[in-house]
Residue frames as a rotation matrix with the C-alpha (Angstrom) as fourth column:
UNK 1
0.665 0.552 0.504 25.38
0.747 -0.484 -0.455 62.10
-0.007 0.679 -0.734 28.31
UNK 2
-0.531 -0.842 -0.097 27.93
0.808 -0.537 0.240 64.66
-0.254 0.049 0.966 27.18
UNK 3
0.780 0.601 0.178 27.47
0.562 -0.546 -0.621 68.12
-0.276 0.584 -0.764 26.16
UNK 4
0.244 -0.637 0.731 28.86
0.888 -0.157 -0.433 69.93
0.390 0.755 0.527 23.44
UNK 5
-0.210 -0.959 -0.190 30.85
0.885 -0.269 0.380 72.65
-0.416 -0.088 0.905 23.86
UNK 6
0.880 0.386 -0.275 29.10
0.178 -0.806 -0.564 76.16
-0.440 0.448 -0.778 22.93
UNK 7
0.217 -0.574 0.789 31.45
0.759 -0.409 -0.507 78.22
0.614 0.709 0.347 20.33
UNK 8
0.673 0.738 0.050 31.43
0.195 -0.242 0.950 80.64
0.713 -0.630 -0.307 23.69
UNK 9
0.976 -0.149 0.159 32.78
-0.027 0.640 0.768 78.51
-0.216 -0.754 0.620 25.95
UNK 10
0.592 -0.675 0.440 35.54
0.748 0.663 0.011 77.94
-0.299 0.323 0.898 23.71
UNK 11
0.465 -0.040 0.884 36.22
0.419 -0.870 -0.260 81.63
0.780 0.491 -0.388 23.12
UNK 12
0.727 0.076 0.682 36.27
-0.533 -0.563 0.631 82.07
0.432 -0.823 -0.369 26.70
UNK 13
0.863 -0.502 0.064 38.11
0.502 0.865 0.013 78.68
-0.062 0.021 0.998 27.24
UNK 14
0.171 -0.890 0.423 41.08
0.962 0.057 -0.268 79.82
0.214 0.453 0.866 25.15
UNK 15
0.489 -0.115 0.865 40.64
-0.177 -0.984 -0.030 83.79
0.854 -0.138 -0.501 26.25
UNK 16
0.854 0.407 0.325 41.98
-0.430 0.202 0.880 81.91
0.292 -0.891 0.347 29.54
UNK 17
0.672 -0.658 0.339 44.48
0.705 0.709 -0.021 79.57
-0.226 0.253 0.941 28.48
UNK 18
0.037 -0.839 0.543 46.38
0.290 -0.511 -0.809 82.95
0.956 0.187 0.225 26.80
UNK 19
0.623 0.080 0.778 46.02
-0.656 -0.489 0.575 84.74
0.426 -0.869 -0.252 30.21
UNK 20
0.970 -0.114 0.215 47.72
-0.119 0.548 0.828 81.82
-0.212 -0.828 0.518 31.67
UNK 21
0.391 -0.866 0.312 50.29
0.910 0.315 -0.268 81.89
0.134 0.389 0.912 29.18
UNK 22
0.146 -0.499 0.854 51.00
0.124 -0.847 -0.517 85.39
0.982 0.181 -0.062 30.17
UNK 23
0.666 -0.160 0.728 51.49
-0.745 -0.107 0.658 84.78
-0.027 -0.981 -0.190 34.06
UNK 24
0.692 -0.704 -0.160 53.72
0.666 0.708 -0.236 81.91
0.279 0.057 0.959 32.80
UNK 25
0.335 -0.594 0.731 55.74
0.182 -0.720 -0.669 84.73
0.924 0.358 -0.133 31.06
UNK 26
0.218 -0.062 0.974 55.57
-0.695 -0.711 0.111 87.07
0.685 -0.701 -0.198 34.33
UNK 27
0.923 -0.219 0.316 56.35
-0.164 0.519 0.839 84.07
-0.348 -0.826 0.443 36.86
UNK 28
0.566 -0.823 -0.051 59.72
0.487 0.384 -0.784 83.45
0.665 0.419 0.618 34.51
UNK 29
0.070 -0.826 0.560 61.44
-0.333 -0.548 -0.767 86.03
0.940 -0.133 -0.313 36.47
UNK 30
0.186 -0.187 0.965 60.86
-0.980 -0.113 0.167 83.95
0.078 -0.976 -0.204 39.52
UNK 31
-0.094 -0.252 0.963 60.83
-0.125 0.963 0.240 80.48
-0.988 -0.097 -0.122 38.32
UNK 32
-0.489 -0.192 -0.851 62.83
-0.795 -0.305 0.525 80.97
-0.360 0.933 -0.003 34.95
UNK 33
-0.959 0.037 0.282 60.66
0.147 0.915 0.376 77.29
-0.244 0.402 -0.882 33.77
UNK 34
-0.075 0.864 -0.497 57.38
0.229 -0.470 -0.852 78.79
-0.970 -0.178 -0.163 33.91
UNK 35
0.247 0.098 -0.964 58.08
-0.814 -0.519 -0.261 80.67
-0.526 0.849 -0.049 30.39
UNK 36
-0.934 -0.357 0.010 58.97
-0.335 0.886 0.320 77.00
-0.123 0.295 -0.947 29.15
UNK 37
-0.386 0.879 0.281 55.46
0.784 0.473 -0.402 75.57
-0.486 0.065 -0.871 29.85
UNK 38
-0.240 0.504 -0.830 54.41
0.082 -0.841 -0.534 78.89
-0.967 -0.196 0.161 28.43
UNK 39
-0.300 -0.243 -0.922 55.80
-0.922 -0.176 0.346 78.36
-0.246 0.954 -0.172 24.78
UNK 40
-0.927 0.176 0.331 54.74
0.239 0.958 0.157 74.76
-0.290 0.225 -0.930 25.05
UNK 41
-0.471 0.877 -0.096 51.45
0.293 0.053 -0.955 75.76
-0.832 -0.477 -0.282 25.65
UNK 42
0.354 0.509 -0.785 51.65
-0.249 -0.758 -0.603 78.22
-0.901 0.409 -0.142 22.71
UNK 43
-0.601 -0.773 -0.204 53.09
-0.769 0.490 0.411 75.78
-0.218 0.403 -0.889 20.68
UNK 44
-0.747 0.621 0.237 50.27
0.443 0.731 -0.518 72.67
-0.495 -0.282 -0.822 21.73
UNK 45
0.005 0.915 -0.403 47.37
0.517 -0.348 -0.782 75.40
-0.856 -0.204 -0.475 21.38
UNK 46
-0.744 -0.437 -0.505 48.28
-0.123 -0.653 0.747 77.23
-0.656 0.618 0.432 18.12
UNK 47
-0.970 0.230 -0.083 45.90
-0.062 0.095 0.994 75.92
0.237 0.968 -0.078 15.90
UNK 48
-0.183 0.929 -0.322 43.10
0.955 0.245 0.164 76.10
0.232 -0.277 -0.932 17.96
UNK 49
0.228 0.079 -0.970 43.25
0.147 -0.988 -0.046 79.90
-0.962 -0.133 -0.237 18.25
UNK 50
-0.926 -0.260 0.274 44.16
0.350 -0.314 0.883 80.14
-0.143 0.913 0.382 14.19
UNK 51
-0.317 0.691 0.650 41.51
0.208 -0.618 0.758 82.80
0.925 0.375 0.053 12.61
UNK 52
0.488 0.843 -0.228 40.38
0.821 -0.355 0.447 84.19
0.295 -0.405 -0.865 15.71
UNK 53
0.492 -0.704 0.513 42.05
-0.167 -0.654 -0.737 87.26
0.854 0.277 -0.440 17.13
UNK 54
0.869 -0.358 0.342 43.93
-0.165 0.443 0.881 85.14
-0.467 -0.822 0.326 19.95
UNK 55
0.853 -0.432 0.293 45.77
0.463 0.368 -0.807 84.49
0.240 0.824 0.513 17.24
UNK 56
0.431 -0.626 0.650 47.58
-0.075 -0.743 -0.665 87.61
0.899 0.238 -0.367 17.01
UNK 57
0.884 -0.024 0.466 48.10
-0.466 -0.011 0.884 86.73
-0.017 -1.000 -0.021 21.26
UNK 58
0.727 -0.424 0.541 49.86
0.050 0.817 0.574 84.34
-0.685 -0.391 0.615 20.80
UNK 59
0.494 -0.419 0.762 51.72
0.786 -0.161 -0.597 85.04
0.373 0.894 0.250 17.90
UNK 60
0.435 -0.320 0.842 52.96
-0.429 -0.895 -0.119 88.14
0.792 -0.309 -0.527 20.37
UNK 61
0.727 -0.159 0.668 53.41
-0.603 0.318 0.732 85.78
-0.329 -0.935 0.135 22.99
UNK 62
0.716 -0.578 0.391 55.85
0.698 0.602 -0.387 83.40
-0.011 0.550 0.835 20.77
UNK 63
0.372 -0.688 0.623 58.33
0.075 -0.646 -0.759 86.65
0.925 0.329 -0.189 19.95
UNK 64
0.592 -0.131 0.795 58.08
-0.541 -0.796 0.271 87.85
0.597 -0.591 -0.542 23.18
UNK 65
0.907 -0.130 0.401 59.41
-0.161 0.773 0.614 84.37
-0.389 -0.622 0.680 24.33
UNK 66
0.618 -0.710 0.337 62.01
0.660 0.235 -0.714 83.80
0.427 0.664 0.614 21.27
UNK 67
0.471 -0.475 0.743 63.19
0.189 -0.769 -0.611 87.39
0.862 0.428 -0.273 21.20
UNK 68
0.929 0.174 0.326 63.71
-0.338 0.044 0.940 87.35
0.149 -0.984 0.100 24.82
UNK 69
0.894 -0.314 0.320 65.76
0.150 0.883 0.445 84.32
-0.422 -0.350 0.836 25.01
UNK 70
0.427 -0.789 0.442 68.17
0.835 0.157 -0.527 85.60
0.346 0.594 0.726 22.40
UNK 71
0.516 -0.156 0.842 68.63
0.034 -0.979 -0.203 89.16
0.856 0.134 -0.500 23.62
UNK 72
0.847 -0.003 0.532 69.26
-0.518 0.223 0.826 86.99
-0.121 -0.975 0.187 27.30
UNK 73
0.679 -0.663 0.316 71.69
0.723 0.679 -0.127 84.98
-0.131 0.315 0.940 25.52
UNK 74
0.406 -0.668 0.624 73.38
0.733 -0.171 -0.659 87.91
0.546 0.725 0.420 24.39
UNK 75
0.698 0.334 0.634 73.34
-0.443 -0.493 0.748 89.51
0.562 -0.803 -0.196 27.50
UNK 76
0.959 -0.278 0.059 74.70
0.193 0.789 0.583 86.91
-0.208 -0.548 0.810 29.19
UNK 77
0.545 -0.670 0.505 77.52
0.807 0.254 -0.534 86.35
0.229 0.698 0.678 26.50
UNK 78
0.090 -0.472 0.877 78.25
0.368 -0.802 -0.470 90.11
0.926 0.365 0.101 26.70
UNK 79
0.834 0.279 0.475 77.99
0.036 -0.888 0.459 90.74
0.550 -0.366 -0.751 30.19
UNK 80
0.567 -0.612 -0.552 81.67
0.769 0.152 0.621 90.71
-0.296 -0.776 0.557 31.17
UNK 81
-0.799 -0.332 0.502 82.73
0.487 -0.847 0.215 93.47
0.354 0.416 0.838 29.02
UNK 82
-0.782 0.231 -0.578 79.87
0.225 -0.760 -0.609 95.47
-0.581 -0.607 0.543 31.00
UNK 83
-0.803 0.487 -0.344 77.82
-0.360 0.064 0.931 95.72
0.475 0.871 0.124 27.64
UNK 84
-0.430 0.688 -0.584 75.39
-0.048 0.629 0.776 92.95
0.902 0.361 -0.237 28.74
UNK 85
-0.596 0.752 -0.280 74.09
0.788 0.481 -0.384 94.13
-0.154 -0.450 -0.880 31.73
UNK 86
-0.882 0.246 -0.402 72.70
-0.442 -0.728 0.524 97.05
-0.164 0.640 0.751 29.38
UNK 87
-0.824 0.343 -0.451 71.58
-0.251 0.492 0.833 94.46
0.508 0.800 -0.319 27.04
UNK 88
-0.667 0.547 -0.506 69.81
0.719 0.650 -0.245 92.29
0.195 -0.528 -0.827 30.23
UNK 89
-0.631 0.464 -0.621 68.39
0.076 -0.760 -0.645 95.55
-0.772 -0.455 0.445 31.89
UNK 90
-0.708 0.468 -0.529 66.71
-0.679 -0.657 0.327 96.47
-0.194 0.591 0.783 28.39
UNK 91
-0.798 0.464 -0.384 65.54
0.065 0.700 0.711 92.82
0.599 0.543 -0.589 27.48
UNK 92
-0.812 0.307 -0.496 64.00
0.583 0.384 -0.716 92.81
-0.029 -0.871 -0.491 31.24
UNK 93
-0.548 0.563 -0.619 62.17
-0.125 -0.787 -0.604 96.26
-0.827 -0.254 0.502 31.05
UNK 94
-0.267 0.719 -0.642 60.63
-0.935 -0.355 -0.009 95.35
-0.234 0.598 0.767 27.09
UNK 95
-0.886 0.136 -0.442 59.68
0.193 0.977 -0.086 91.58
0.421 -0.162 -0.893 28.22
UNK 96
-0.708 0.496 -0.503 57.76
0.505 -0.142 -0.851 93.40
-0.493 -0.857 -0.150 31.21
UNK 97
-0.688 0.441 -0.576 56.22
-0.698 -0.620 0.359 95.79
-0.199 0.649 0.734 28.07
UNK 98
-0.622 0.450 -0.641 55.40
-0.303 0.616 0.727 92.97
0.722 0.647 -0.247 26.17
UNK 99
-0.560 0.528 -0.639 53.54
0.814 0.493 -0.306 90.86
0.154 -0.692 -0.706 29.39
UNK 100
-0.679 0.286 -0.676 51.77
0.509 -0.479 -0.715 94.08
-0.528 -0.830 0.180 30.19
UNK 101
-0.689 -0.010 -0.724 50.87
-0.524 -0.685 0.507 95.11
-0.501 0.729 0.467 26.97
UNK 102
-0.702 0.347 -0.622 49.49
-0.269 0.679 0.683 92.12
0.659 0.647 -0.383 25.33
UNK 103
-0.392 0.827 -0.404 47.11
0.915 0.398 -0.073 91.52
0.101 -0.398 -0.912 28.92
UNK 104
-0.523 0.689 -0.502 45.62
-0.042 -0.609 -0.792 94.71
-0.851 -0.394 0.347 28.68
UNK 105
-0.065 0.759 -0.647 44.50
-0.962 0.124 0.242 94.27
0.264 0.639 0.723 25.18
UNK 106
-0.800 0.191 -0.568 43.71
0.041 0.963 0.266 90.73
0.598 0.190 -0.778 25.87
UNK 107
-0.825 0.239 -0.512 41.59
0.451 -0.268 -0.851 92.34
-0.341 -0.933 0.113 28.73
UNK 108
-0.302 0.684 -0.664 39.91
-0.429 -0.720 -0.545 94.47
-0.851 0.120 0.511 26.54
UNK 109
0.450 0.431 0.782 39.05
0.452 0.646 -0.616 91.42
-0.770 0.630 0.096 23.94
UNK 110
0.692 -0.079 -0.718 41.81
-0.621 -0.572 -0.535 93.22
-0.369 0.816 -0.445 21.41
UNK 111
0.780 -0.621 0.081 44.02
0.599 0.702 -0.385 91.77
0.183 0.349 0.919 19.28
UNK 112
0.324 -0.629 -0.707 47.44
0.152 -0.703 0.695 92.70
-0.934 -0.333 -0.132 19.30
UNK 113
0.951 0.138 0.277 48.60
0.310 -0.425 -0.851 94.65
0.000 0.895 -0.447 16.10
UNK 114
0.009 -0.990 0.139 52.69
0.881 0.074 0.468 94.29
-0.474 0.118 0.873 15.00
């Protein structure tokens, strides 16, 4: 005998699943693969959070992963001319925004707002 799945459950379910995808994030800086399974996740799960305001989570969590990766890239690229460990230092400190930001409103059941 199975049982269904309250609308709840599934609220609460996926209020979980982002949380997890934000300690991905935050574990990247110790095991840089972590933020991999993260974007999978938010990738896999995307359409099961469409219309609700997880949405907007994830949709913050995606950038925060992209934008990241390129500003690291360019970092990287730039950081023998001294430039890029600016670049890294800045990407590091509004990555840590973004991960800190997005779980307190996710704490407080908010959406996040671009």
């Amino acid at each position: 005998m199975s049982e269904d799945i309250t609308v709840p459950d599934k609220a609460q379910s996926l209020k979980g699943l982002t949380q997890v995808v934000y300690v991905l994030y935050a574990l990247s800086y110790f095991a840089g693969i972590t933020a991999i399974i993260g974007i999978i996740i938010n990738y896999v799960k995307k359409d099961d959070v469409a219309g609700t305001w997880l949405e907007s989570h994830f949709r913050w969590q995606i950038r925060t992963f992209w934008f990241g990766l390129l500003w690291a890239v360019i970092g990287a690229a730039t950081f023998v001319i001294l430039i890029g460990m600016a670049i890294l230092f800045a990407n590091f400190c509004w990555i840590i925004y973004r991960i800190v930001k997005g779980w307190l409103n996710l704490n407080d059941n908010k959406p996040m707002i671009f």
